[in-house]
C-alpha positions as CSV (number, residue, x, y, z in Angstrom):
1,X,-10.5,-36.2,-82.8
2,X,-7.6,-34.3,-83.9
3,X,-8.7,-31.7,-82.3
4,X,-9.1,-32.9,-79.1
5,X,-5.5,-34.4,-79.5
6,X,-4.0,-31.0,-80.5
7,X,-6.0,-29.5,-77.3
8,X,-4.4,-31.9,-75.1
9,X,-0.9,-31.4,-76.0
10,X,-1.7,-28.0,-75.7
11,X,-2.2,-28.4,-71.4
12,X,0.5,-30.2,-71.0
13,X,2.7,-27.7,-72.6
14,X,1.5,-25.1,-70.1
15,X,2.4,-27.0,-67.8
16,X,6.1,-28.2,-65.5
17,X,5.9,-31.5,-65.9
18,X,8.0,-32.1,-63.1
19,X,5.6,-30.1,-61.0
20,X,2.6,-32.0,-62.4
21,X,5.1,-35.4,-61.2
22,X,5.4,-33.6,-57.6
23,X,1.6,-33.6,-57.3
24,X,0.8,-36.9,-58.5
25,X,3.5,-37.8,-56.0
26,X,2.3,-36.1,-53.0
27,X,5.7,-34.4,-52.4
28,X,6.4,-31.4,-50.2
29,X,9.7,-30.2,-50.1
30,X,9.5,-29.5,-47.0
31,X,10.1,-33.1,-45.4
32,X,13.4,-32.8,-47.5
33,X,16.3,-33.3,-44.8
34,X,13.7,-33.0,-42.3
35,X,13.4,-36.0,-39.3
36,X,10.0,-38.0,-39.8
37,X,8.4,-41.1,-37.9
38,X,7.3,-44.2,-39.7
39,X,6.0,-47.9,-39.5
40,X,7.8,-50.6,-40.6
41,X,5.2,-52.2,-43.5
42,X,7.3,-55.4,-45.0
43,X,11.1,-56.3,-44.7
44,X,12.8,-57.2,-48.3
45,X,16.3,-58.5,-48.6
46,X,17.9,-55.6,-48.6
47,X,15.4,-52.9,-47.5
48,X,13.1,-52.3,-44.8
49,X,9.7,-50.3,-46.7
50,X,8.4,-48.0,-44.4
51,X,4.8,-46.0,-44.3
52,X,5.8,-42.5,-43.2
53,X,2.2,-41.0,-44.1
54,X,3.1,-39.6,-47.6
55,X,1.4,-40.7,-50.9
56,X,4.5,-43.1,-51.6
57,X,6.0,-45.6,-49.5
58,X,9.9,-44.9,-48.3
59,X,12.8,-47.9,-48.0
60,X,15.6,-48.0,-45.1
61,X,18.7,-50.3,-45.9
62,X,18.8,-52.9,-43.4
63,X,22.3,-52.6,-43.1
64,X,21.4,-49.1,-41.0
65,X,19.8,-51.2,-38.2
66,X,22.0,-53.5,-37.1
67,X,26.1,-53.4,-37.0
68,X,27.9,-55.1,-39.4
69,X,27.3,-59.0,-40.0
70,X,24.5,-58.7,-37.5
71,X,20.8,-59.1,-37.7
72,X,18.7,-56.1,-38.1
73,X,16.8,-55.5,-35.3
74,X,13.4,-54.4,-36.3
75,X,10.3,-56.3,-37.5
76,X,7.2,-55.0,-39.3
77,X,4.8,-53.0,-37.6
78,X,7.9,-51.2,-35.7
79,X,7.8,-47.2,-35.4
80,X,11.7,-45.7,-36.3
81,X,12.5,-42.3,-36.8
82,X,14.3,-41.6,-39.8
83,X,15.6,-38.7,-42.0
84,X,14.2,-38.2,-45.6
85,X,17.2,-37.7,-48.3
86,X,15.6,-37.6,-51.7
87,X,12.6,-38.8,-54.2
88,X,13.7,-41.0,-56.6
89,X,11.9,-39.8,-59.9
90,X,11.9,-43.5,-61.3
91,X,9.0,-44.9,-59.1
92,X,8.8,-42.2,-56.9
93,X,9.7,-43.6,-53.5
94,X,11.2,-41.9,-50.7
95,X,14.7,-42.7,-49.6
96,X,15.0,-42.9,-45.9
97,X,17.9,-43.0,-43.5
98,X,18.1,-44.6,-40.1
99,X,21.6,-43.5,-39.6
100,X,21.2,-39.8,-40.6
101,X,18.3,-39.4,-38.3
102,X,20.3,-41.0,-35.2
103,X,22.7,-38.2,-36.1
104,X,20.3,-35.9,-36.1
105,X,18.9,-36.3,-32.7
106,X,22.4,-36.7,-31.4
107,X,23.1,-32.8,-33.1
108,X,20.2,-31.8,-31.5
109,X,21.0,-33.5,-28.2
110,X,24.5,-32.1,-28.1
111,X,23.7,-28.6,-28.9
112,X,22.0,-28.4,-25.8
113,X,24.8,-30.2,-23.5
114,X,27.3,-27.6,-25.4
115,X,24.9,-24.7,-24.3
116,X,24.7,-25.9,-21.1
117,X,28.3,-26.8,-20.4
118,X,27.4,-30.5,-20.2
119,X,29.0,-33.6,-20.0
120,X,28.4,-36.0,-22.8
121,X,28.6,-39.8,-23.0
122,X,30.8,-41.7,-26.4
123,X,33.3,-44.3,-27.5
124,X,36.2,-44.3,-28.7
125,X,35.9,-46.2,-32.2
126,X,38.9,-45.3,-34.2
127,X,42.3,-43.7,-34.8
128,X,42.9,-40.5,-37.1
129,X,45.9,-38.3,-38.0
130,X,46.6,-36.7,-34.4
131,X,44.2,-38.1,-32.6
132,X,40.9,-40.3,-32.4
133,X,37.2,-40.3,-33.5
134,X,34.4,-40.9,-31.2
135,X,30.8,-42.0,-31.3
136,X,28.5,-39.4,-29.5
137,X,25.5,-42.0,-30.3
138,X,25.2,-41.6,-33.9
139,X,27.5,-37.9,-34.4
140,X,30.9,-38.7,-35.2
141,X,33.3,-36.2,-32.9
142,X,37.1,-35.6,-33.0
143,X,39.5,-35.8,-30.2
144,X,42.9,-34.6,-30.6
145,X,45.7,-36.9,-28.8
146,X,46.6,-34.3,-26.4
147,X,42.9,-34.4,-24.8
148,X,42.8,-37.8,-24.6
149,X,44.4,-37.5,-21.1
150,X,45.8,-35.5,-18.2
151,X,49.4,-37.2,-18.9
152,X,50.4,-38.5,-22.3
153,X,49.0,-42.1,-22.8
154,X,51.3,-44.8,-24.6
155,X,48.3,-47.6,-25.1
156,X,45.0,-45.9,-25.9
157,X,43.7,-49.5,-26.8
158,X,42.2,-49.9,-22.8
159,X,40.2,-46.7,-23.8
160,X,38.6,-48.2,-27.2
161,X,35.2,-48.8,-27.6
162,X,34.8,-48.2,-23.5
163,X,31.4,-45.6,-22.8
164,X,32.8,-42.7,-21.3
165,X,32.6,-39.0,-20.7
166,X,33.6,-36.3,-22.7
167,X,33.4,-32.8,-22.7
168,X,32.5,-30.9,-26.3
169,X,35.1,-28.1,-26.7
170,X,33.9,-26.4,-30.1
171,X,30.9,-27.7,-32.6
172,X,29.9,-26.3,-35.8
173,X,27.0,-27.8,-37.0
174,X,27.3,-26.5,-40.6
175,X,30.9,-28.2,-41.0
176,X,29.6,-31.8,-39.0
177,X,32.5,-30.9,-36.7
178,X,32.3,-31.4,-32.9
179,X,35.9,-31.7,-31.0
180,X,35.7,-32.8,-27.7
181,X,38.2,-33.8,-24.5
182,X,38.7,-36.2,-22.3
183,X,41.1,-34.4,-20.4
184,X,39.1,-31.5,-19.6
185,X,36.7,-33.9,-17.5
186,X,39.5,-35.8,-16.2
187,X,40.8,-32.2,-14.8
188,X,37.1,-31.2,-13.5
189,X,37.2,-34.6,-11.7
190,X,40.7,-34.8,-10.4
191,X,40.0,-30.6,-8.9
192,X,36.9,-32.5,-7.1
193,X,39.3,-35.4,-5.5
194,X,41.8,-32.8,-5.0
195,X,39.3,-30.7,-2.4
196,X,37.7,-33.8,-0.9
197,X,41.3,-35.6,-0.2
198,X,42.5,-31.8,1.2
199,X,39.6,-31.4,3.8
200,X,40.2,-35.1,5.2
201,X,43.9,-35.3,5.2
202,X,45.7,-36.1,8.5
203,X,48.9,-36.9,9.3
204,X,49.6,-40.9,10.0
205,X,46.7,-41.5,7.0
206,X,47.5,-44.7,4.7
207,X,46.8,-43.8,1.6
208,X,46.9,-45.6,-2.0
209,X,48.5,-44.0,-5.0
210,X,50.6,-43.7,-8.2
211,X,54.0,-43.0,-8.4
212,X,54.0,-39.9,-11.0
213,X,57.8,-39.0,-11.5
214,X,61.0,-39.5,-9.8
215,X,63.8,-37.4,-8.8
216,X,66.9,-37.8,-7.3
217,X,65.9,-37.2,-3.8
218,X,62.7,-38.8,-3.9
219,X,59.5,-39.8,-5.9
220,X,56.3,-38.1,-6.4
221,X,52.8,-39.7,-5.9
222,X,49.6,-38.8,-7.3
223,X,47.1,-39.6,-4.1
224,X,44.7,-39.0,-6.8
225,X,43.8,-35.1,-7.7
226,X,46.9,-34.1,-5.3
227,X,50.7,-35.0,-5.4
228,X,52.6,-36.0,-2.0
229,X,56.7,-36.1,-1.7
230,X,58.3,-39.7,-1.1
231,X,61.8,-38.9,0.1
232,X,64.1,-41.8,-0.7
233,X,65.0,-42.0,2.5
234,X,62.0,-42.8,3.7
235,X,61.0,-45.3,0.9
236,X,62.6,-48.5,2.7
237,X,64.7,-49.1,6.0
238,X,67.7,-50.3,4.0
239,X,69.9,-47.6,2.4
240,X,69.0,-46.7,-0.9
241,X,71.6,-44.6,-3.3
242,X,68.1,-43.7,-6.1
243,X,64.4,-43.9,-6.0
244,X,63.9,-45.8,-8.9
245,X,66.4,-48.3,-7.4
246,X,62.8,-49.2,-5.9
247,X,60.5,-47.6,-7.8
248,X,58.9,-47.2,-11.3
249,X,56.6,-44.6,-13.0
250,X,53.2,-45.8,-13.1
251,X,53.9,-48.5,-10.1
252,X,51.2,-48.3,-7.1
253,X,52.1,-47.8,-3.6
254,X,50.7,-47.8,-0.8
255,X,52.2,-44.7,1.5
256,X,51.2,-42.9,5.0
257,X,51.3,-39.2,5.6
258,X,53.8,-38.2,7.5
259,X,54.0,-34.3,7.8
260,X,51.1,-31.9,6.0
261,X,51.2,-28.8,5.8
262,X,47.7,-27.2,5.2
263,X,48.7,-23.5,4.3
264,X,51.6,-25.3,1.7
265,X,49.7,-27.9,0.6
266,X,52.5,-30.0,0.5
267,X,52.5,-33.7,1.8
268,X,55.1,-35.6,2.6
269,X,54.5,-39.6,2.5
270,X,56.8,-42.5,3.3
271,X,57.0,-46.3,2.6
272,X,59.2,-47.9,5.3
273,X,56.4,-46.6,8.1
274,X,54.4,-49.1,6.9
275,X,56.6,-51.9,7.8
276,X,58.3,-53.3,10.9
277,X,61.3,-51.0,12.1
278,X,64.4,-53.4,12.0
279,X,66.1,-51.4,14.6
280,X,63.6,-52.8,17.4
281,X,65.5,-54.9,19.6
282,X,68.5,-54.7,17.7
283,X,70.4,-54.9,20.8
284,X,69.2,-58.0,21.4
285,X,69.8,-59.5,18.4
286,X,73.5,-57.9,17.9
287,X,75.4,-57.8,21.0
288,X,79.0,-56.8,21.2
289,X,81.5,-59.4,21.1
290,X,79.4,-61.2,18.8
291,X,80.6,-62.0,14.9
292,X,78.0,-61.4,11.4
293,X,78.1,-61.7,8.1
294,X,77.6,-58.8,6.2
295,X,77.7,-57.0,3.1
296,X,79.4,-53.3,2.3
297,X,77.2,-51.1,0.9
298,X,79.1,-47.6,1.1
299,X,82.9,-46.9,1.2
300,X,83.9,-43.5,2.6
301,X,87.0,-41.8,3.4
302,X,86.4,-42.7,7.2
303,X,85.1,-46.1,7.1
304,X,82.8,-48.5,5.3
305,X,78.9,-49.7,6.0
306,X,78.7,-53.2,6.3
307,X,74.7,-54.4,6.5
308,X,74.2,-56.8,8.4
309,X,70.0,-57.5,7.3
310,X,67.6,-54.8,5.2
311,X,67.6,-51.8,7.1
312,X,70.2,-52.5,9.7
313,X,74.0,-51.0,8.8
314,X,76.9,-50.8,10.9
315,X,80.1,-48.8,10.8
316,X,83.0,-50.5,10.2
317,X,85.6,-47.3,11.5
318,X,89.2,-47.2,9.1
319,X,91.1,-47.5,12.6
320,X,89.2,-51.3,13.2
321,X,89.8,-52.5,9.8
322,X,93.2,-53.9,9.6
323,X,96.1,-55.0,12.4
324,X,98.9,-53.5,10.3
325,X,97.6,-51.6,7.8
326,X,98.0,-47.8,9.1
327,X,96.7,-44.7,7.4
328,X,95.5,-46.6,3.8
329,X,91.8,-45.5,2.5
330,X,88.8,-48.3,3.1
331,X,88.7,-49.1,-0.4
332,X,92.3,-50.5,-0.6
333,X,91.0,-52.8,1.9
334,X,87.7,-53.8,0.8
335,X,85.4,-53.4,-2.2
336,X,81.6,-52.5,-2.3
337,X,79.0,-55.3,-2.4
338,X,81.8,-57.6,-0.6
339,X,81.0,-60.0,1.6
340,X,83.1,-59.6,4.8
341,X,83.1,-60.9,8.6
342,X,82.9,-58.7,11.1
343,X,82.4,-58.0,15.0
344,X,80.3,-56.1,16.9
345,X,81.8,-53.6,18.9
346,X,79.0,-51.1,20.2
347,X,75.3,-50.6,19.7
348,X,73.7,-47.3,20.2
349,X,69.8,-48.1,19.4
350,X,68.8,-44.5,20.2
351,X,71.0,-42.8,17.6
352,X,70.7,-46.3,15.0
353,X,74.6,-47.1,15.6
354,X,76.1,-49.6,15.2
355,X,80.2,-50.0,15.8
356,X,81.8,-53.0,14.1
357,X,85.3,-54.1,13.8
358,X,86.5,-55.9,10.2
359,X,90.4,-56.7,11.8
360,X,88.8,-58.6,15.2
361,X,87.6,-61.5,13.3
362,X,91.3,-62.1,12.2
363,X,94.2,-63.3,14.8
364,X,96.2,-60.5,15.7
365,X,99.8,-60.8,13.4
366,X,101.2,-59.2,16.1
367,X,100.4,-61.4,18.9
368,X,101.4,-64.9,16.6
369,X,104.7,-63.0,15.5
370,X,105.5,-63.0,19.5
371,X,104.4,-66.6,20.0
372,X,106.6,-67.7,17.6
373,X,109.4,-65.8,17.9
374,X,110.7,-65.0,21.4
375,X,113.0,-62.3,22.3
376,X,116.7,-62.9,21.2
377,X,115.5,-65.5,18.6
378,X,116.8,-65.0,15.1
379,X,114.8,-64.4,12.0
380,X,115.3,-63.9,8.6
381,X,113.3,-61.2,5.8
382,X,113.8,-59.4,2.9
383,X,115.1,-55.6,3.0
384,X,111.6,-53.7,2.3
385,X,112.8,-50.1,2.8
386,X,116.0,-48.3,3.3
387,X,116.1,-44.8,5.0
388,X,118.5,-42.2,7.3
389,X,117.8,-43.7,10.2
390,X,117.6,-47.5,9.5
391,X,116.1,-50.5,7.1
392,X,112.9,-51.9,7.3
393,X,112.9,-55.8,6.7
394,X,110.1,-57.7,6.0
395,X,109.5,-60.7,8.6
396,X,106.1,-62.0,7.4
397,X,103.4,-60.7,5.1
398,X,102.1,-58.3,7.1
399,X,104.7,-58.0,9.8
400,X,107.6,-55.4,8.9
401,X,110.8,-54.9,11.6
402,X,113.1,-52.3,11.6
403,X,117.0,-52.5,12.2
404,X,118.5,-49.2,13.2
405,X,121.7,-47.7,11.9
């Protein structure tokens, strides 16, 4: 009996024991980190156990098929795919992972799109130092913040957890790193518009767009893959001193092509086509002799612009704007954004002209002074100037006389 004992002892001390555990267990190495399928046998509270046509059984967490706080999708007698990690040497089941083989057959999936110059579809799950990480169904990418758009974006939330494409810029499947863009598809797509939109532009075309910057003489508008020139002049028919007096980045308008050039490329689009022209019939509506209220927009050495509605101006000349007031600059007389009276003198509709007179809706000083006062009559004033040749008196407020030495 002891002998038999002693014998025994003796195998076993020949032997690995852990090797002797391996083929008890069934296990090969080579399922280690290797994708395998399996059927879902039973559903614990925790685990699902899964027949994956070894000698032991394997377990999946539960949490790995469903998101958080959900219920797990799957039922017994389901067929999953899933990644083998380890053996536990306790009770020798095989730890499986649901997760680790959707990431897997993502790798696998995006090798080839990378190859191939593919796009690829993911979402945009969370925020990282300089930039964002994104879900490429089950691998976990990076994109930096400048390839998250053509032009810097200030909100990124609209963009979160939205499917969209992406293109994969670098992967090292060693590492677990993939970095992909955004921007590079936006480009690809925009290059596309661009040489459809080119092919079929004409002049007189109403297009919609955004505006993309502004300058001093004008706005530029992204028709979408090409840009078009919005000269402020031709943004509204009233007079306007900026663009962005009118116009904000990021607004949409609505604009038509007015001149392309197809060896330049360059468009140029305007607003104020697209609505009524207030100069239509503004003869009719302003005839000479008649009085307006207006509003000065612009004071010049030579006159002021007095607009009578939105896109209509007329030219109030510095030789109609006072009775007695001789050689004194427009803006001793009246002040921008002042409300004034005034008459219409002339209308040229061909050349957009308007003449209007600021003194003719006032009595002339001149002709009361002579009313009142007949020749001979005697009137009284203060001495307003001296000089070589005589004094200057002061008969009214606006009225001076001169008494010659």
């Amino acid at each position: 009996m002891a002998s038999a004992t002693t014998q025994t002892a003796d195998h076993f001390r020949g032997e690995d024991f852990a090797t002797l555990l391996d083929e008890t267990l069934g296990r090969d190495s080579g399922f280690d980190g290797s994708v395998v399928r399996g059927r879902i046998v039973r559903l614990t509270d925790d685990y699902a156990i899964v027949d994956v046509g070894l000698k032991s059984e394997g377990r999946v967490a539960l949490r790995e098929f469903a998101p958080a706080g959900a219920k797990p999708e799957v039922q017994p007698g389901d067929v999953v795919e899933l990644y083998v990690e380890r053996y536990e040497d306790r009770d020798g089941s095989i730890v499986l992972s649901r997760e680790k083989a959707r990431r897997e057959e993502a790798w696998t999936s995006l090798e080839k799109a990378f190859e191939a110059n593919q796009r690829v579809n993911g979402t945009i799950y969370g925020r990282v130092k300089g930039g964002f990480t994104v879900d490429l169904g089950g691998a976990m990418a990076f994109l930096p913040g400048s390839q998250v758009d053509i032009r810097p974006v200030r909100d990124v939330g609209p963009l979160m957890g939205m499917p969209q494409p992406f293109q994969i810029l670098k992967m090292d499947r060693a590492r677990g790193n993939i970095v992909v863009s955004r921007r590079a598809v936006l480009e690809e797509t925009r290059a596309e518009q661009r040489s459809e939109l080119i092919q079929g532009l004409t002049e007189g075309m109403i297009l919609d767009g955004v505006v993309k910057n502004i300058t001093d003489y004008g706005a530029f508008v992204d028709l979408g893959g090409v840009d078009g020139l919005l000269h402020v002049t031709d943004i509204a028919w009233k007079r306007i001193n900026h663009p962005s007096e009118a116009l904000q980045i990021g607004q949409p308008v609505r604009v038509q092509v007015i001149r392309f050039n197809p060896d330049t490329q360059r468009i140029s689009l305007g607003m104020k086509q697209l609505e009524a022209d207030p100069w239509e019939n503004v003869a009719l509506k302003y005839p000479p002799g008649a009085r307006f209220s207006g509003r000065v927009t612009n004071i010049t050495d030579y006159g002021a612009f007095v607009e009578l509605e939105p896109g209509v101006e007329g030219l109030v000349h510095v030789s109609e704007m006072s009775w007695t007031k001789k050689n004194v600059h427009p803006g001793k007389i009246v002040a921008t954004s002042q409300e004034v009276d005034v008459m219409v003198l002339d209308v040229d509709s061909a050349k957009r002209r308007i003449s209007l007179g600021l003194k003719q809706v006032q009595r002339n000083p001149w002709e009361q002074f002579a009313e009142e006062h007949k020749v001979g009559s005697t009137v009284e004033g203060e001495i307003r100037n001296i000089t070589e040749f005589g004094l200057f008196i002061g008969l009214s407020a606006d009225i001076d006389g001169m008494v010659h030495m």
